[in-house]
MIMARBA-627535 format. One record per residue (C-alpha): x, y, z; residue number from 1; residue in one letter. Coordinates in nm, 4 decimals. Example, Ala and Ser with C-alpha at 12.3 -4.5 7.8 and 13.67 -1.06 7.14 Angstrom:
+----------+----------+----------+-----+----+
:        x :        y :        z :   i : aa :
+----------+----------+----------+-----+----+
:   1.2300 :  -0.4500 :   0.7800 :   1 :  A :
:   1.3670 :  -0.1060 :   0.7140 :   2 :  S :
+----------+----------+----------+-----+----+
***
This chain:
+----------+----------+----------+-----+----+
:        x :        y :        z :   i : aa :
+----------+----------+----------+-----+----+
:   6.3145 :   1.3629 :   8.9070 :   1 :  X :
:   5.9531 :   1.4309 :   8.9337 :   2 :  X :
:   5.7226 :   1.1805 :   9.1811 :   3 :  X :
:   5.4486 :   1.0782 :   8.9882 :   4 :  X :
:   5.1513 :   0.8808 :   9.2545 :   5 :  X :
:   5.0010 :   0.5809 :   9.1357 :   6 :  X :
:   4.7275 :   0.6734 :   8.9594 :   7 :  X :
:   4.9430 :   0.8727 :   8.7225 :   8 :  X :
:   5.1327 :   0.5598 :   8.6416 :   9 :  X :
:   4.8015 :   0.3390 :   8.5828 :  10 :  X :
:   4.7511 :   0.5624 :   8.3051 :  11 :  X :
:   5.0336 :   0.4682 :   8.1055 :  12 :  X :
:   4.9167 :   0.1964 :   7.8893 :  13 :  X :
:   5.2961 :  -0.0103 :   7.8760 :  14 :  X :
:   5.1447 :  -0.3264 :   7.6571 :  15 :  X :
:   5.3415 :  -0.6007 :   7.4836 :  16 :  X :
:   5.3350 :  -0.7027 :   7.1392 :  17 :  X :
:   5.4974 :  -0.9118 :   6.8678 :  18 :  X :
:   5.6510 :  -0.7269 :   6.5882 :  19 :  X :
:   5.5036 :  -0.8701 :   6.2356 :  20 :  X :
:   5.6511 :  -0.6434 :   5.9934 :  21 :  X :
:   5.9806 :  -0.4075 :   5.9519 :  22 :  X :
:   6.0910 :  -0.1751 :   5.6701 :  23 :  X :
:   6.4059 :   0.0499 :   5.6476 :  24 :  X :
:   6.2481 :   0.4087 :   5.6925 :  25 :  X :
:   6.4478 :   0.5687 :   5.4418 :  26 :  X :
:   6.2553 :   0.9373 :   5.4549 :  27 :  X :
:   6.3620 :   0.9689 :   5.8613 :  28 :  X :
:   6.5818 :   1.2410 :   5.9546 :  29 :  X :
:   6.7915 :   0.9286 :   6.1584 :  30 :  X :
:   6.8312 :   0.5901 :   6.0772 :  31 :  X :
:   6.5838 :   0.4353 :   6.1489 :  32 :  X :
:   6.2553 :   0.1410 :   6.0855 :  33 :  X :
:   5.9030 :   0.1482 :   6.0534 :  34 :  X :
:   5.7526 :  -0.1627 :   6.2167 :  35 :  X :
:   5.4222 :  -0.2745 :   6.3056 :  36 :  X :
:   5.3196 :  -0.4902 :   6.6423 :  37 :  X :
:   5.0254 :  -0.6935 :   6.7301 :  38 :  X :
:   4.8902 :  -0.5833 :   7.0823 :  39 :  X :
:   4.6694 :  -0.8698 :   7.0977 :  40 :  X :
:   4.3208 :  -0.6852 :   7.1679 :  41 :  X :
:   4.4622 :  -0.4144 :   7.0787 :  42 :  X :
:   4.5421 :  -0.4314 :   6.7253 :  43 :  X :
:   4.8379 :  -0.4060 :   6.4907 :  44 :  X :
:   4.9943 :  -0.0866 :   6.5435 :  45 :  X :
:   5.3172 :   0.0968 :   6.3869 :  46 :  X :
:   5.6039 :   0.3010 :   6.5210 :  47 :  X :
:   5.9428 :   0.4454 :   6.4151 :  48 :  X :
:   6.1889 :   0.3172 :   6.5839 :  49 :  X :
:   6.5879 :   0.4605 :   6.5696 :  50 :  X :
:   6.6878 :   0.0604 :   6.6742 :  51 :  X :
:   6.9543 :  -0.0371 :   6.3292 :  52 :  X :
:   7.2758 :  -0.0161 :   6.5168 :  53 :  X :
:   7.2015 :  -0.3388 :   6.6934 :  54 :  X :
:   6.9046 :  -0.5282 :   6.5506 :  55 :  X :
:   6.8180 :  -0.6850 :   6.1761 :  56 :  X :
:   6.4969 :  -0.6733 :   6.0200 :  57 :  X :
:   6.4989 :  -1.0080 :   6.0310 :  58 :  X :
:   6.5816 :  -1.0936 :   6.4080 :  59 :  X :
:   6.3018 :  -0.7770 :   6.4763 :  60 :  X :
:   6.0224 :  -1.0201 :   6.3306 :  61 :  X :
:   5.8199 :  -1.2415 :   6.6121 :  62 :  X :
:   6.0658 :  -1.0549 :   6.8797 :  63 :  X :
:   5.8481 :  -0.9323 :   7.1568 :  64 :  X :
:   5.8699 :  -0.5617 :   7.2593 :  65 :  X :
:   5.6942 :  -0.3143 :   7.5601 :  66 :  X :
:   5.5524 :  -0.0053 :   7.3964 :  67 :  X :
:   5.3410 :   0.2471 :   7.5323 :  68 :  X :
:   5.0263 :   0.2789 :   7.3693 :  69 :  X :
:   4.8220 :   0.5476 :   7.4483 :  70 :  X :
:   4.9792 :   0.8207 :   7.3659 :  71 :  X :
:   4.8319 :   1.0484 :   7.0600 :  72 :  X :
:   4.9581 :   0.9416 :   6.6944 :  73 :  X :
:   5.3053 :   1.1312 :   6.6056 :  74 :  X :
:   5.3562 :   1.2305 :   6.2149 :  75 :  X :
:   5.7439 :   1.1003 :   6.1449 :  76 :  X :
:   5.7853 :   1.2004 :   5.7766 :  77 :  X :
:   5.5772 :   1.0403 :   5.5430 :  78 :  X :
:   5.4907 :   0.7383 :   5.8350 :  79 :  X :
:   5.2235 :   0.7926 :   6.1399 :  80 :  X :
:   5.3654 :   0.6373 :   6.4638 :  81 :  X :
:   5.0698 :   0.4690 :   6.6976 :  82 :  X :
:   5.2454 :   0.3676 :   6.9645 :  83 :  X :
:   5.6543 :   0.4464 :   7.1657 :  84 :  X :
:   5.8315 :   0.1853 :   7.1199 :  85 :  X :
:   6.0446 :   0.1741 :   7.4722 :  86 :  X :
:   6.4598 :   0.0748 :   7.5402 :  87 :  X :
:   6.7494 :   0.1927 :   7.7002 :  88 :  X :
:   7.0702 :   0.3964 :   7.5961 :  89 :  X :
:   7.3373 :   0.1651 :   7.5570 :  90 :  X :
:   7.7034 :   0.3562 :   7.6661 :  91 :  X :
:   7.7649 :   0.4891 :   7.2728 :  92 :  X :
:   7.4037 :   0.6127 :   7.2101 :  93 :  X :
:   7.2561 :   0.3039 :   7.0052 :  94 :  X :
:   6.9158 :   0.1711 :   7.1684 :  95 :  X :
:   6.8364 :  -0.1687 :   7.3759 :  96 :  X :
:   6.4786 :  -0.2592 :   7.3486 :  97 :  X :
:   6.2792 :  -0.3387 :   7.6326 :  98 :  X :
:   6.1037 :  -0.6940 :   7.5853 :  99 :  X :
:   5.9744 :  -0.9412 :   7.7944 : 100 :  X :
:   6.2140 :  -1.2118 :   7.9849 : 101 :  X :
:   5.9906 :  -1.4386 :   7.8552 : 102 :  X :
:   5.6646 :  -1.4779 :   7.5838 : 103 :  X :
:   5.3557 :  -1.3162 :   7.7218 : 104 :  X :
:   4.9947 :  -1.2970 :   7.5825 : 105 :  X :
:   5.0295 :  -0.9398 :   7.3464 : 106 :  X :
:   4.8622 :  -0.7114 :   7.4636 : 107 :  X :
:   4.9289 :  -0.7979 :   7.8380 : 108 :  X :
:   4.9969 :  -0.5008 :   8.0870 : 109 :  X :
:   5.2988 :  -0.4051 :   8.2202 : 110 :  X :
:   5.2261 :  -0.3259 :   8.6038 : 111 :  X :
+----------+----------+----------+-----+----+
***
């Protein structure tokens, strides 16, 4: 593992947001999502996200996430991802979001 010092990590924009809108991303080479997240300040912003083993659509809306959002806009397909979405590897490869333990202001820092 690399050591990274401190200002490396305070440029790392890790915001929260509240996901408003998700839609099967059929053209993906994996199964996957498009949603969109409001950072608050920040704006709505959208991101692929390979997430379907364990979450619905429908439980994805008003759930809040951590995504980094500074990183340069990545062509998926037909569908321009803003922002990383950011989880964990569960033990058989599916993905377990990283969210708040509790509702923060979106667009809040993670530090």
């Amino acid at each position: 593992m690399e050591t990274i010092n401190w200002n490396d990590f305070e440029k790392v924009e890790l915001r929260v947001g509240t996901i408003t809108k998700v839609e099967d991303f059929a053209e993906a080479e994996k199964s996957a999502y498009k949603i969109w997240a409001d950072f608050g300040e920040y704006g709505i912003k959208k991101s692929s996200v390979q997430i379907k083993k364990l979450y619905s659509k429908e439980e994805l809306v008003g759930k809040q996430i951590v995504g980094v959002i500074n990183f340069p806009s990545k062509q998926i397909a037909n569908f321009t991802s803003d922002f990383l979405t950011t989880g964990f590897p569960g033990e058989e490869g599916e993905v377990i979001l990283a969210i708040p333990e509790r509702k923060v202001k979106n667009g809040s820092k993670l530090f």
